[in-house]
ROSE-610182 format. One record per residue (C-alpha): residue number from 1; x, y, z. Coordinates in steps of 0.05 Angstrom, whole numbers. Layout:
  nr      X      Y      Z
 NUM      X      Y      Z
...
// end
This chain:
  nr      X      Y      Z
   1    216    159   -158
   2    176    120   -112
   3    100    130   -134
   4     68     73   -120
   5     67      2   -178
   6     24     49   -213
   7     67    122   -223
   8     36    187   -218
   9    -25    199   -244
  10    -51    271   -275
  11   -121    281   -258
  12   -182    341   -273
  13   -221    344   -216
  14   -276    389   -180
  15   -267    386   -109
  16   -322    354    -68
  17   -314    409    -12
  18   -268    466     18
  19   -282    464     83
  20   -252    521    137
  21   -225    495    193
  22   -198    560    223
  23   -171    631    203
  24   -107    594    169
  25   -129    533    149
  26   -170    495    101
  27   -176    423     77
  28   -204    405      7
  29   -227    334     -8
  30   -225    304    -72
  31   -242    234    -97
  32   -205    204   -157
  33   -224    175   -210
  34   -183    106   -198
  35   -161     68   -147
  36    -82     91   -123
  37    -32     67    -78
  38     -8    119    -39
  39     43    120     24
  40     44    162     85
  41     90    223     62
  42     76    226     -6
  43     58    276    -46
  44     12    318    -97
  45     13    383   -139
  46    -53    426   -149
  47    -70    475   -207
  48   -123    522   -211
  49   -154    535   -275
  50   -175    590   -244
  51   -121    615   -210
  52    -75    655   -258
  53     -2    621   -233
  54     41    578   -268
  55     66    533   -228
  56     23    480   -190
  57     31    482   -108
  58     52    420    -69
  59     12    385    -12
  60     28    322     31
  61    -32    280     32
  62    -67    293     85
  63   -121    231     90
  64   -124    181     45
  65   -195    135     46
  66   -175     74    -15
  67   -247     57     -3
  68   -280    117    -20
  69   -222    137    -68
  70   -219    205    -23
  71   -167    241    -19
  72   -156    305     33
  73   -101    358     27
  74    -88    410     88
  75    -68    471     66
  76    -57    532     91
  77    -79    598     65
  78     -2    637     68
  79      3    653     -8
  80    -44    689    -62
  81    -57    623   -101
  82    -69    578    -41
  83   -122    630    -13
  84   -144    635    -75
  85   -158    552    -76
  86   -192    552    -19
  87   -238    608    -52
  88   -317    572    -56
  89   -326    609   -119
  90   -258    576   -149
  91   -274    517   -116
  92   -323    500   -161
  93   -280    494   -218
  94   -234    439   -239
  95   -169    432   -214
  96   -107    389   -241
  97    -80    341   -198
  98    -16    296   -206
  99      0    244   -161
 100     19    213   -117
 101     99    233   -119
 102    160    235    -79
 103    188    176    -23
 104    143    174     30
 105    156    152    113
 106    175     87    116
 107    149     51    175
 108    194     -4    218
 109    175    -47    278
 110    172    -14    338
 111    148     -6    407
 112    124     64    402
 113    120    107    352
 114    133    195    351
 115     98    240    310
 116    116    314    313
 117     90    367    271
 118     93    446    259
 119     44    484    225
 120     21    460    164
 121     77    406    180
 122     19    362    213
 123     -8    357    148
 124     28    286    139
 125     15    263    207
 126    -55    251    202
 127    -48    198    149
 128      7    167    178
 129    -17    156    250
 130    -69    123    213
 131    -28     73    172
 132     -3     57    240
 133    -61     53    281
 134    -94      4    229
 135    -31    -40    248
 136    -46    -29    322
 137     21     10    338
 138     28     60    395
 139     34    127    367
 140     34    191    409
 141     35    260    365
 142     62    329    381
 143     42    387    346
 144     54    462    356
 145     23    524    324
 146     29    599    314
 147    -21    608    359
 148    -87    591    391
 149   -121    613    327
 150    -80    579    284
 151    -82    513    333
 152   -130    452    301
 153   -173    416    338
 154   -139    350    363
 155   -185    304    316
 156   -165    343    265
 157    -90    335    275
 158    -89    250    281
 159   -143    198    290
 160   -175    172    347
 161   -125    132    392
 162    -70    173    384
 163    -40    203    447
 164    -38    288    418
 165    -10    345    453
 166    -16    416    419
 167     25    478    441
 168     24    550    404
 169     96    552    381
 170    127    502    335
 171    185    503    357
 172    162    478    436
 173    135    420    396
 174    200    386    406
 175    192    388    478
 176    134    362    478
 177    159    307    444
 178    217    308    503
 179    163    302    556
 180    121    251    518
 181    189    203    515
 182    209    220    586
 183    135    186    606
 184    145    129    568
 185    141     57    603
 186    196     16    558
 187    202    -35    605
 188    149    -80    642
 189    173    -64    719
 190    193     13    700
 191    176     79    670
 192    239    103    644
 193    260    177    625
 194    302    212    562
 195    369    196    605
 196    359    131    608
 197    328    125    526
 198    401    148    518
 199    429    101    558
 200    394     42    525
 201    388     75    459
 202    422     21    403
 203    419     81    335
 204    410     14    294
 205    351     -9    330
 206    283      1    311
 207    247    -36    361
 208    236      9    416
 209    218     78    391
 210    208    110    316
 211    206    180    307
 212    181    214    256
 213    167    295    240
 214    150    356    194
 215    153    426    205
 216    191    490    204
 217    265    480    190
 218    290    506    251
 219    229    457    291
 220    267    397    253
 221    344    415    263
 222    335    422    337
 223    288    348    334
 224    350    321    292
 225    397    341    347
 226    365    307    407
 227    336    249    369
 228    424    245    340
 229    451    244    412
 230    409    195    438
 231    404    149    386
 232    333    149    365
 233    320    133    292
 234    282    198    262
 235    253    219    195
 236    239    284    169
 237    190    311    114
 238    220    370     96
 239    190    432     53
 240    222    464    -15
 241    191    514    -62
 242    175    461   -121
 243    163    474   -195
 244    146    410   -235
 245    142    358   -169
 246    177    303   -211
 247    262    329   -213
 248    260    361   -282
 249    278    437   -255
 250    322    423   -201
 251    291    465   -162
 252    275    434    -97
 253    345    418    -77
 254    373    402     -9
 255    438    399     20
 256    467    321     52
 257    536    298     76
 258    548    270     11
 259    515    315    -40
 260    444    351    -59
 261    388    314    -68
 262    324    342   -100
 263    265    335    -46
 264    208    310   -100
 265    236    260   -126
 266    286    233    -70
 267    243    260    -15
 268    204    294     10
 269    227    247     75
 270    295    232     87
 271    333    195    143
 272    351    250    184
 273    429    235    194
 274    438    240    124
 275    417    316    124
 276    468    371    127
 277    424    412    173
 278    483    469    168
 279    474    479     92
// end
């Protein structure tokens, strides 16, 4: 399990805020206790003690400040316990924390670099536009939404520099991401389109474009498909209904072409041409 030199840690914590950032969506901020080193796609599971479930919930870190020791999760209010953690009056209370878990995005040289989120699926993006930014990459993001109402605001979606587009159905995210490729200049004398990615496209090179994504299932099969017939290298975060976060109940498991793998501890991202998106 890749958790950083350190392992996961288990933490009580009070939040330092809730805030609301729209009918669906909150983000909590905590700061911990001790400096961690955490990765772009990793993970943590929260626990109420005031919420009366058993199991914790998992959230991709959202932002990660090692300064400050702050760390932000997005989540969104779909469930009775994660409504109820976003509750100011639960808030207030300690919550359990273990972290940080699971294989994260692992970043490789390239020219440009593709972010595309659905829903809560932008949760991870944030973070890792930032890793790259700090490294001065070029990284464009796509994200897509329910709706209008459930859309976030672009700077809270990725950081300043990064090259957003937001649409109201996750599944158009995709081609956004289509139209954001088509527009990229890969060559000094040309602006070149998708057919002629494809024609260029080497699947073991990494130096032109890097794409990476989290979302709805369907969002992610149809992103595995184009990125697969054109060559582009692509990772996925995908989401599993998690009990421990650390492989002991097996029950976060996901189908590959050469067996099941169990998302917390040998995800949550995974190359995706290993995944058996038919499963």
């Amino acid at each position: 399990m890749l958790c950083g030199a350190q392992g996961p840690k288990l933490y009580r914590i009070i939040p330092e805020s809730v805030d609301r950032l729209n009918q669906r969506f909150y983000r909590m901020n905590l700061i911990l206790p001790e400096q961690l080193s955490i990765h772009p796609g990793q993970f943590v599971t929260l626990k109420s003690e005031k919420v009366p479930v058993l199991l914790p919930r998992p959230f991709c870190v959202h932002r990660w400040d090692p300064q400050s020791r702050r760390i932000s999760l997005l989540i969104e209010a779909r469930g009775t316990a994660t409504a109820m953690f976003c509750d100011s009056d639960v808030a207030r209370h300690p919550f359990q924390i273990l972290g940080p878990l699971g294989h994260g995005f692992i970043v490789k040289p390239a020219q440009h670099h593709f972010l595309v989120g659905g829903g809560c699926g932008v949760a991870p993006l944030h973070f890792l536009a930032a890793e790259l930014l700090r490294n001065a990459q070029q990284v464009s993001l796509a994200a897509g939404f329910r709706d209008q109402e459930d859309a976030l605001a672009p700077e809270l979606i990725a950081p300043p520099g990064t090259a957003i587009n937001v649409t109201c159905n996750p599944v158009t995210a995709v081609d956004l991401f289509r139209e954001q490729l088509a527009s990229l200049s890969v060559r000094d004398d040309a602006t070149v389109g998708v057919s002629d990615v494809a024609d260029d496209a080497d699947p073991t090179d990494t130096n032109g474009v890097m794409v990476y994504a989290c979302g709805p299932y369907v969002m992610l099969k149809s992103l595995a498909a184009f990125c697969w017939e054109r060559g582009l290298p692509l990772q996925v975060s995908l989401e599993r209904m998690m009990g421990c976060g650390m492989g002991a109940c097996q029950g976060c498991s996901c189908g590959t072409k050469t067996g099941s793998v169990l998302l917390c501890s040998e995800g949550p991202v995974l190359d995706a041409t290993v995944v058996n998106w038919d499963a």
